[in-house]
MARRO-586093 format. One line per 3 residues: number of its first residue (from 1); their letters; for each residue x, y, z of N, C-alpha, C, O. Coordinates in steps of 0.2 Angstrom, whole numbers. Atoms other than C-alpha are relative to their C-alpha. Layout:
BEGIN
NUM = A = X/Y/Z/X/Y/Z/X/Y/Z/X/Y/Z ~ ...
This chain:
BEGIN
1 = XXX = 5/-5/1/-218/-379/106/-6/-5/-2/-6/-9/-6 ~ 7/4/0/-236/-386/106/-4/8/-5/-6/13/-3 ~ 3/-3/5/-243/-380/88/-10/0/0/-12/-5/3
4 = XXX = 6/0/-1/-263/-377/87/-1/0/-7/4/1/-11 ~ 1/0/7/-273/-380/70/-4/6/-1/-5/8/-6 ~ 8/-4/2/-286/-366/74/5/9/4/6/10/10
7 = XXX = -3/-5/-1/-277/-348/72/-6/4/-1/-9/2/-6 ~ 7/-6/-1/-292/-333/75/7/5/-4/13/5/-3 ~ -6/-5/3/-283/-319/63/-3/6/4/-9/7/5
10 = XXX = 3/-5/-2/-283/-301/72/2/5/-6/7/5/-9 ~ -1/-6/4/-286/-286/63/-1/7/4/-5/8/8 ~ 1/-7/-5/-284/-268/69/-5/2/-5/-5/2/-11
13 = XXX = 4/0/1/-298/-262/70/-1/7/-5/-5/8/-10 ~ 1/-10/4/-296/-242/63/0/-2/-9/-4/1/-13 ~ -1/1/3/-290/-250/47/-3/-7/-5/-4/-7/-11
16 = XXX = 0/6/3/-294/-268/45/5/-6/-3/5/-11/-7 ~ -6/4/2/-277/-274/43/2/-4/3/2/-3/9 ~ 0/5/-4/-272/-290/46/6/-1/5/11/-4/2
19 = XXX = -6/-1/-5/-259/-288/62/3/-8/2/9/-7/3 ~ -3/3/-1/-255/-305/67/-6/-6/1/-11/-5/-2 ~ 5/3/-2/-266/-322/74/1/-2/8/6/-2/12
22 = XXX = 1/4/-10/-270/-329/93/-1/-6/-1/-2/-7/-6 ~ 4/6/-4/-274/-346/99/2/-2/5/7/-1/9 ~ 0/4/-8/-278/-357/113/4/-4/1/4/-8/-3
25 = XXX = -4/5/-1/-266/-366/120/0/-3/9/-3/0/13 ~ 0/2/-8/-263/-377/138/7/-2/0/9/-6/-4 ~ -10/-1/-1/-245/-374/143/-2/0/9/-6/3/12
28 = XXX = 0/0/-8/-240/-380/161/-9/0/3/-12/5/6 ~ 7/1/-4/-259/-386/167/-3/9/-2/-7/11/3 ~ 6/-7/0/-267/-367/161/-1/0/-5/3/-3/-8
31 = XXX = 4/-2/7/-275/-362/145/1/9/2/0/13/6 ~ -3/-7/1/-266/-347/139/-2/2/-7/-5/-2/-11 ~ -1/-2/6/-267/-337/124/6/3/-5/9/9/-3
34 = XXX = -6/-2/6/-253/-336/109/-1/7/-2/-6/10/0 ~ -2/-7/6/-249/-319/99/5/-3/-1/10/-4/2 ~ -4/1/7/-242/-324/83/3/4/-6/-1/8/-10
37 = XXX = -2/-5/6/-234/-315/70/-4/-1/-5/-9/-4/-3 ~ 2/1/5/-239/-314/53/1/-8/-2/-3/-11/-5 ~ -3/6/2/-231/-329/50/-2/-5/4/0/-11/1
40 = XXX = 2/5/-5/-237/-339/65/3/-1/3/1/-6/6 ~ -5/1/-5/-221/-339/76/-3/1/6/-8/5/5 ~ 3/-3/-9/-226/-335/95/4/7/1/10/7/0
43 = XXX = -2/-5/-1/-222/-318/100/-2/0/9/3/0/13 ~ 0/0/-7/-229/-318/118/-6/-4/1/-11/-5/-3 ~ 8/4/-5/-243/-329/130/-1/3/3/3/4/7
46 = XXX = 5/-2/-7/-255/-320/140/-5/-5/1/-6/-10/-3 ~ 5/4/-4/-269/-327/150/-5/2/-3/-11/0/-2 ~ 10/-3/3/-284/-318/140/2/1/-6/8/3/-7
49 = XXX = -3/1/6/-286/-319/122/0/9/-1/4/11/-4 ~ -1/-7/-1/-290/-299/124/6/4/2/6/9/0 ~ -5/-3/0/-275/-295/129/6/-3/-3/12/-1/-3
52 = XXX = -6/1/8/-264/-304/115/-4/2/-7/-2/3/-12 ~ 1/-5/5/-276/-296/104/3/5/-1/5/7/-6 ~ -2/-8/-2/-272/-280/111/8/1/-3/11/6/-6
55 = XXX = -5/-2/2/-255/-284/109/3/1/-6/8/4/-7 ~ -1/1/4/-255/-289/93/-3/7/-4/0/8/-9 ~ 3/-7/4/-263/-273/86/5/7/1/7/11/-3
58 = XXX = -4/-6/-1/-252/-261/95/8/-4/-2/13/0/-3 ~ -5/1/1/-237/-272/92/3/-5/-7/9/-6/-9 ~ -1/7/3/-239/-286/79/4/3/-7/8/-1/-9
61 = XXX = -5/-4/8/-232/-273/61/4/1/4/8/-4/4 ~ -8/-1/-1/-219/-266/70/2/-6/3/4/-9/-2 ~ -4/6/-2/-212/-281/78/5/-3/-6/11/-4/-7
64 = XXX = -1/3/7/-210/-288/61/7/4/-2/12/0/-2 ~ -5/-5/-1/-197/-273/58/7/0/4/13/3/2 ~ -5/0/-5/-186/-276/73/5/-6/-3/3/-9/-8
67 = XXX = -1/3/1/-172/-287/73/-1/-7/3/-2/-8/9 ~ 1/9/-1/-174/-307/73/6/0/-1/10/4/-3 ~ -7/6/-1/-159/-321/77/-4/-5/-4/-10/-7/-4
70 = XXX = 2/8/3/-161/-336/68/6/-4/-1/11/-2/-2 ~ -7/4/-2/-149/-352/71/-3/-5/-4/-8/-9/-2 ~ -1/5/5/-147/-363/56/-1/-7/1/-5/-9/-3
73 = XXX = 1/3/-3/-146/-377/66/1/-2/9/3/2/13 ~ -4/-2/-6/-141/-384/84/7/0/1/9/-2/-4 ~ -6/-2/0/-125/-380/89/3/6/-3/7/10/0
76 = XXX = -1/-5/5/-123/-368/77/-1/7/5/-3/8/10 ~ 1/-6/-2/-121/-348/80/-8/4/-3/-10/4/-9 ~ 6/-3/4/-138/-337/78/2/4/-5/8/4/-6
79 = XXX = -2/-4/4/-137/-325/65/-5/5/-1/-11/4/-1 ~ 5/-6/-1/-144/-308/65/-4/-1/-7/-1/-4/-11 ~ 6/3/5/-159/-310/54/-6/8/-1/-7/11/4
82 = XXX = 3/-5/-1/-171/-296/45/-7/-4/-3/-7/-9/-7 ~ 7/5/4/-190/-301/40/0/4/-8/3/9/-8 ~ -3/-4/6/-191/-295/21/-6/0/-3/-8/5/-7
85 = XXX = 6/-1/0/-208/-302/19/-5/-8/3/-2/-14/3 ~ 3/4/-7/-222/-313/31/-5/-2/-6/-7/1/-11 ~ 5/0/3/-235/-323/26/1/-5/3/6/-7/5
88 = XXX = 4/5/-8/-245/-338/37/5/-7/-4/5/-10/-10 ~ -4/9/0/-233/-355/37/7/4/-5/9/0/-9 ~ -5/1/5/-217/-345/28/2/8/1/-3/11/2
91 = XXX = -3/-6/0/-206/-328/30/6/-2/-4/9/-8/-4 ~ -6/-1/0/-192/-322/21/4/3/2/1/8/4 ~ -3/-2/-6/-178/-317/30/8/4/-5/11/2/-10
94 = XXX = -8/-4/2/-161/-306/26/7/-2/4/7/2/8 ~ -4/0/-4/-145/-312/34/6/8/-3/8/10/-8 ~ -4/-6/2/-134/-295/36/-4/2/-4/-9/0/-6
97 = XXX = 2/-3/7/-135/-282/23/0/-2/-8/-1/3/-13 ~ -4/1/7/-131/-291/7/-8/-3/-2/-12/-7/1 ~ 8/1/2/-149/-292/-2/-2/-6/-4/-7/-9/-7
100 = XXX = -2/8/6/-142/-308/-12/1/-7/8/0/-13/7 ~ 1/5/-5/-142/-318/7/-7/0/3/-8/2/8 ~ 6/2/-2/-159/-322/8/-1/-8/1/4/-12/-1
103 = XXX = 5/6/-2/-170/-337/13/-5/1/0/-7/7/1 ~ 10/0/0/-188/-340/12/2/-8/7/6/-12/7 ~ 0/4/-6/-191/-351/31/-7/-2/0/-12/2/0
106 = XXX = 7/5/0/-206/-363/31/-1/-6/6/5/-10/7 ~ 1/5/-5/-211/-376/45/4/-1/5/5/5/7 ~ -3/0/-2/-199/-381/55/6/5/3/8/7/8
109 = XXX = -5/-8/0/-187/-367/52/-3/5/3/1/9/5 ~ 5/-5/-3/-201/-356/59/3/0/6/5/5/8 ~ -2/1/-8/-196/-364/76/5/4/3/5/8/8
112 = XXX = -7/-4/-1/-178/-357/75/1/7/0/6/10/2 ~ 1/-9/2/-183/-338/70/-2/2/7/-7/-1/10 ~ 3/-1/-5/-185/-329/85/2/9/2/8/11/2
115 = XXX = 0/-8/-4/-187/-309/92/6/0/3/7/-4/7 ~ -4/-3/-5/-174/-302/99/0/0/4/-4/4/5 ~ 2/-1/-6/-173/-301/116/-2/8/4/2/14/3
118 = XXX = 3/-6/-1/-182/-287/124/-3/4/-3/-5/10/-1 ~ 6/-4/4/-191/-282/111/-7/-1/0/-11/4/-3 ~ 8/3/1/-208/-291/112/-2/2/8/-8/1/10
């Protein structure tokens, strides 16, 4: 993944809440735009930064809620993953129900946390 330094934060607008951040990226010869979580992980690429705002506003708090997979390392199995609390370079995470399996995820580990499939 090709990380950017310069994250624009979107806020919905009704409230001023902070939903998520964008940036510019050139993936495969085009200049795309990021939607990122709370945390900065990538959620989806569009082609216009207007419509990864857009998505971020209608999507970026609940997403958060859904479940995530996160895999320990490579070879490893993913493990269903819940967010517990987000914030820019760092999430904490729940594995299962047991409220005593937690993690705090930072840098790297970021890379490994990933949406669900078919939820974003």
């Amino acid at each position: 993944m090709t990380r950017t330094g310069r994250l624009e934060p979107v806020h919905r607008e009704e409230d001023g809440e902070l939903v998520g951040y964008v940036s510019a990226q050139r993936r495969d010869d085009a200049d795309v735009w990021v939607a990122r979580a709370l945390f900065g992980s990538v959620l989806r690429v569009f082609p216009g930064r207007e419509e990864a705002a857009e998505f971020l506003r209608r999507l970026g708090l609940p997403l958060l809620a859904e479940r995530w997979w996160y895999r320990p390392s490579e070879g490893t199995a993913e493990r269903p993953t819940s967010l517990v609390e987000a914030r820019l370079g760092a999430v904490t995470v729940r594995f299962g129900h047991d409220p005593r399996d937690t993690a705090v995820l930072s840098g790297a580990e970021l890379d490994r946390l990933r949406l669900h499939e078919g939820t974003a």
